[in-house]
C-alpha positions in Angstrom: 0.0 0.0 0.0 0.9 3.3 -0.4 2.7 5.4 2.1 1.1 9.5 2.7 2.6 11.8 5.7 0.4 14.6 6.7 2.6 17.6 7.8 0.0 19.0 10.2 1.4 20.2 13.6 -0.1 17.8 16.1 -2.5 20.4 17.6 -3.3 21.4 14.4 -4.9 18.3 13.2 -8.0 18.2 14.6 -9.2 21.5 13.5 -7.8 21.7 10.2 -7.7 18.6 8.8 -10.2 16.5 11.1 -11.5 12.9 11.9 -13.5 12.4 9.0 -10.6 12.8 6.6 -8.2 11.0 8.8 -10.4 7.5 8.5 -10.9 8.1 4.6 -7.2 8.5 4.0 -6.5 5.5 6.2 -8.9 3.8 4.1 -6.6 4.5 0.7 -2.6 4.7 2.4 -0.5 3.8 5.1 -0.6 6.9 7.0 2.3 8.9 8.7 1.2 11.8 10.8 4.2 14.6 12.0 4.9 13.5 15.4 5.8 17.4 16.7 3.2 20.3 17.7 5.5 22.5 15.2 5.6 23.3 11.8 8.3 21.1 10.0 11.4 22.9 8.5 12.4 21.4 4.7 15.1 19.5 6.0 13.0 17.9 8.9 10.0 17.1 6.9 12.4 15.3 4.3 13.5 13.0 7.1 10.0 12.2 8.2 8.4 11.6 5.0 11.3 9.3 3.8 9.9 6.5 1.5 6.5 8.4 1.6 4.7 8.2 -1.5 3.0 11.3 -0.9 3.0 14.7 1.3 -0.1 16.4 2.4 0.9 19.7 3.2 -0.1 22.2 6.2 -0.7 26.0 5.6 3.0 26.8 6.7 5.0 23.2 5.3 7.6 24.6 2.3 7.9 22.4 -0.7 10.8 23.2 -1.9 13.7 22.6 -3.9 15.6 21.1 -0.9 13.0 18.8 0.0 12.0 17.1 -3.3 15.8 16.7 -4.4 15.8 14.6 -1.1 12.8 12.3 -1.7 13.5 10.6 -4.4 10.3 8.3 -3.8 7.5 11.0 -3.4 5.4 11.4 -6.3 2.9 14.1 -5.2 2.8 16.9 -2.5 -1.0 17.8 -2.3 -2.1 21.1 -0.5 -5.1 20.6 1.8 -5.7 24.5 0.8 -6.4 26.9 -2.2 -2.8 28.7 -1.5 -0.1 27.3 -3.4 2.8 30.0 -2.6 4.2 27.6 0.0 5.4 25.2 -2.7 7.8 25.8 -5.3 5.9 24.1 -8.5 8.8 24.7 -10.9 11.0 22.9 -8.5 8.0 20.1 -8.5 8.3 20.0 -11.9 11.5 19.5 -12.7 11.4 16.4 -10.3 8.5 14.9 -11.5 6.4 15.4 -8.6 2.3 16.3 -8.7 1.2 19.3 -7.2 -2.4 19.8 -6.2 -4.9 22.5 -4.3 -8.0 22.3 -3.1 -10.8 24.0 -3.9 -12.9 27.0 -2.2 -15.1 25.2 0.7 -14.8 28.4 3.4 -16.7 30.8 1.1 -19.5 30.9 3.4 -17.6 30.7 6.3 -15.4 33.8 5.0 -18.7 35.6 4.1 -20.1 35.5 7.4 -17.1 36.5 9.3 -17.1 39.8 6.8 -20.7 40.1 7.8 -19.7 40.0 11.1 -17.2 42.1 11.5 -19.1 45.0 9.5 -21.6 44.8 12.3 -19.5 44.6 14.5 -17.7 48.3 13.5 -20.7 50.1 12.3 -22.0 49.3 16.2 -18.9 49.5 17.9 -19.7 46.2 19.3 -16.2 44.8 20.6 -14.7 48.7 21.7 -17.9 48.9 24.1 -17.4 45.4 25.2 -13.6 46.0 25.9 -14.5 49.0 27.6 -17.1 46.8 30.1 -14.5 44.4 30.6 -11.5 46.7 32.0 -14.9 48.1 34.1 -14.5 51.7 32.9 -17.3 53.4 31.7 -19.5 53.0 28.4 -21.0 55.6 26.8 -23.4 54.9 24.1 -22.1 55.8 20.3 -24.6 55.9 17.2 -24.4 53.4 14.6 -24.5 52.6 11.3 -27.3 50.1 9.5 -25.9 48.2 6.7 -29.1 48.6 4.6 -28.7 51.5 2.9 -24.9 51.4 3.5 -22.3 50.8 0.5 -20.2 47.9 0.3 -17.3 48.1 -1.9 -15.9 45.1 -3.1 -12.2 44.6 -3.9 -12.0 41.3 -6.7 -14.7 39.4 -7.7 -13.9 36.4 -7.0 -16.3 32.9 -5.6 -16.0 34.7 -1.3 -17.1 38.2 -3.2 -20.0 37.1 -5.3 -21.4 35.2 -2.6 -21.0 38.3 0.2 -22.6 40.6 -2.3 -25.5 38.5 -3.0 -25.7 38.1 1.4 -25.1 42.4 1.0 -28.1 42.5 -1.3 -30.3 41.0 0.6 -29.8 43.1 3.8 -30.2 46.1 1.4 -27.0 47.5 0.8 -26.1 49.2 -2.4 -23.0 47.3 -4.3 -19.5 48.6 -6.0 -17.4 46.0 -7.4 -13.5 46.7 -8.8 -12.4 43.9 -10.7 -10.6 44.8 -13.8 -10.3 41.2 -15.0 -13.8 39.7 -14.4 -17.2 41.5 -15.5 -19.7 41.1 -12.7 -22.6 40.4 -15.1 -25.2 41.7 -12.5 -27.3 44.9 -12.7 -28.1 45.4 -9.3 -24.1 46.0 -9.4 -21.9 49.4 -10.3 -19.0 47.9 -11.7 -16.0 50.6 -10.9 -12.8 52.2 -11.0 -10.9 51.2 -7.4 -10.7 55.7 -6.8 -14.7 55.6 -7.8 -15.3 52.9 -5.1 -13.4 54.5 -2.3 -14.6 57.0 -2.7 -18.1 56.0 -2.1 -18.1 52.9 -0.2 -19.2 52.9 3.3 -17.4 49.2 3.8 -14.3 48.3 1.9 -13.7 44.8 1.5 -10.9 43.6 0.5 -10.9 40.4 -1.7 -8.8 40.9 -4.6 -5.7 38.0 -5.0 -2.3 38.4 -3.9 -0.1 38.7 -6.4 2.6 41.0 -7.6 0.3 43.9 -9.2 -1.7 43.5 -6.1 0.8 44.2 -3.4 0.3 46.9 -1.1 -2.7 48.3 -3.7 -4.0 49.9 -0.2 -1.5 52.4 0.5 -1.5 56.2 1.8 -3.1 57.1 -1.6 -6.3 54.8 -1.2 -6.5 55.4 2.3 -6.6 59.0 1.8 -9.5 58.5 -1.0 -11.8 56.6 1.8 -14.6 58.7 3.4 -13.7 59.6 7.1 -16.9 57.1 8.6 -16.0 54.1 6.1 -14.4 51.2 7.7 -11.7 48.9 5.7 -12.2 44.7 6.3 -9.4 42.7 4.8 -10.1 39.0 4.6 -8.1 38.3 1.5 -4.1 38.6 2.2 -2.1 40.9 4.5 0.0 41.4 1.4 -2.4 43.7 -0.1 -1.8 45.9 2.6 0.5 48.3 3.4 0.8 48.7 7.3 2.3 51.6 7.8 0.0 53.5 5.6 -2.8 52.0 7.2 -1.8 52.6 11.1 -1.1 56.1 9.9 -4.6 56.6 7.8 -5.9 55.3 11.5 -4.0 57.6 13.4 -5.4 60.7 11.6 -9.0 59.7 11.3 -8.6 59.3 7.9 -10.7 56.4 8.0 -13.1 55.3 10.8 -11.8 52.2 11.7 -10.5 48.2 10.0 -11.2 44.6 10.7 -8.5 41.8 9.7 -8.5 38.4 9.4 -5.1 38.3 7.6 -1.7 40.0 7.5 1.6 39.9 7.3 2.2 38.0 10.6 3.1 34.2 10.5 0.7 31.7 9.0 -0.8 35.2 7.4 -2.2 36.5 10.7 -2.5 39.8 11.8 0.6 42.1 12.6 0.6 42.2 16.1 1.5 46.0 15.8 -1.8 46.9 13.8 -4.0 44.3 15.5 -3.6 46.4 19.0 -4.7 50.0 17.2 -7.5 50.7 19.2 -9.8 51.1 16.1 -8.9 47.8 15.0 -10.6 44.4 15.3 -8.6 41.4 14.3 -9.1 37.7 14.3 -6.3 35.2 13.9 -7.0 33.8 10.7 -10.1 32.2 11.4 -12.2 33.2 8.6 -12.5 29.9 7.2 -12.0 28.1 10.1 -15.7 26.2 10.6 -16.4 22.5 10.4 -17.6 22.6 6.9 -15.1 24.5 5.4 -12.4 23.0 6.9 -14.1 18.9 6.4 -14.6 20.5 2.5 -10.7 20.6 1.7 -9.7 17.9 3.8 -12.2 15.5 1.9 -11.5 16.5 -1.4 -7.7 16.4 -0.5 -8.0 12.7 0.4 -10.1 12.3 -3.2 -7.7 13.5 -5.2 -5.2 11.2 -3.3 -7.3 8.1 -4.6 -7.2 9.6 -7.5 -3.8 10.1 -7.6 -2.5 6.0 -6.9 -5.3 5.1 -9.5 -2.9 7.4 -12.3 -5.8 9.9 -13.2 -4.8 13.6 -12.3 -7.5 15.1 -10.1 -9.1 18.9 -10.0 -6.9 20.7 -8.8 -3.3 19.4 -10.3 -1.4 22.0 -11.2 1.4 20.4 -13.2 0.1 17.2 -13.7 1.6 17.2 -17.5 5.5 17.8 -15.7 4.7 14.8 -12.9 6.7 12.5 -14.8 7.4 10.6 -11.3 3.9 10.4 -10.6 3.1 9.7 -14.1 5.6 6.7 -14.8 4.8 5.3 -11.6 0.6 5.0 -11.8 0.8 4.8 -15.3 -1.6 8.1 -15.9 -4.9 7.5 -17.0 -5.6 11.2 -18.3 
């Protein structure tokens, strides 16, 4: 039978990979598990997963060039996630090795906490209940309804059109800025990323991270935000810039931000922007429910059947390079 190590910290296991998916993949492979509460440098995970036939790969395990020069036997390293930045597919590539991602399962999940925390800012829910906790004194601040509010929506991606359907139904008015993808929807105003900051009442941030999207909010589209909005960043903390954004908080420039992400390890929040007083952070938890969570570790453990029966499954990503994989399942594809 095949062999699969799952790279998950040992406390980390439960909650992001779970049960369910630990009985299904013991069902298909002999099953190593990382025997540390840590996440596993290149070099260590190489002398755990020795003679493993496959890696299933934590939010912070590196696949790297180091690490699939030393296993010689490992045919696929499959990410239990949508982010692939951790791996090095080129390096993949050139030793033959599968790379695969799972698919989307915390778009509710993701949608919800965004819902949440624009409640939770336009009623100054967690500043009042900070203030009743360190027993000083709470006065009463007005708030703001989201029907009737704007949401602007950076990226319109599967999280954004979900949220703005969820918006639409509470009655909020809708700007989306994505200059790749058309929204298709005329209950939408489809604009300009200066036209949407300027008018939004909520800016979401959902765009992908990649190098034209790197710090796209800086001093310049803080300073284009209304004074009342509020900025939400569920997407990537490398979207951001921090100091522009501390700074647009400082002045009043904007009203206040909630983050799910940054650029903290495992892409939480900066610790540093995360104890602003006007901020609200969570520690990467958006997607972080039972369903969402069971959704990638099951299809993970799919595309592992898949894989040791020599048929490349959704989500390979060089399946066409995987000479290893493909001369040792005889591909099917």
């Amino acid at each position: 039978m095949t062999t699969v190590f799952v790279s998950h910290p040992q406390s980390k296991l439960a909650s992001y990979f779970g049960d369910r998916a630990i009985v299904a993949l013991q069902a298909i492979a002999q099953v190593r598990f990382n025997p540390t509460d840590t996440d596993l440098s290149s070099h260590e995970l190489a002398e755990l997963a020795r003679e493993c036939d496959a890696i299933i790969s934590y939010r912070q395990t590196v696949g790297d060039e180091a690490l699939f020069a030393a296993l010689p036997q490992l045919k696929a390293f499959v990410r239990c996630a949508i982010d692939i930045r951790n791996i090095d597919v080129a390096s993949a590539s050139r030793h033959g090795v599968l790379v695969t991602q799972a698919s989307a399962g915390f778009i509710a999940s993701v949608s919800e906490w965004i819902v949440g925390a624009m409640i939770d800012l336009g009623r100054h829910i967690s500043a009042s209940t900070a203030l009743y906790h360190a027993g000083q004194p709470v006065m009463p601040v007005m708030g703001r309804e989201l029907r009737g509010s704007t949401l602007g929506v950076i990226g319109f991606g599967q999280i954004s059109r979900y949220l703005c359907d969820i918006a639409l139904a509470l009655g909020m008015r809708i700007v989306v800025h994505d200059p790749y993808t058309a929204t298709g929807r005329a209950e939408f105003t489809q604009a300009g990323l200066d036209e949407l900051l300027t008018q939004s009442d909520f800016v979401v941030c959902l765009a992908a991270a990649t190098e034209a999207t790197e710090n796209m909010m800086d001093a310049k589209a803080f300073a284009a935000m209304q004074p009342h909005a509020f900025f939400i960043n569920a997407a990537r903390g490398n979207l951001v810039d921090e100091d522009a954004l501390l700074a647009a908080l400082d002045a009043g420039t904007i009203a206040g931000c909630a983050l799910d992400v940054g650029r903290a390890p495992d892409q939480m929040p900066s610790p540093r922007v995360a104890a602003h007083p006007r901020v609200i952070a969570s520690p990467h938890v958006g997607g972080l429910t039972p369903p969402a969570v069971e959704h990638q570790a099951m299809e993970t453990v799919s595309q592992l059947a898949e894989i040791f029966q020599g048929r490349a499954p959704k989500g390979a990503v060089n399946a066409a390079e995987a000479m290893r994989w493909r001369q040792a399942y005889g591909t099917r594809d």
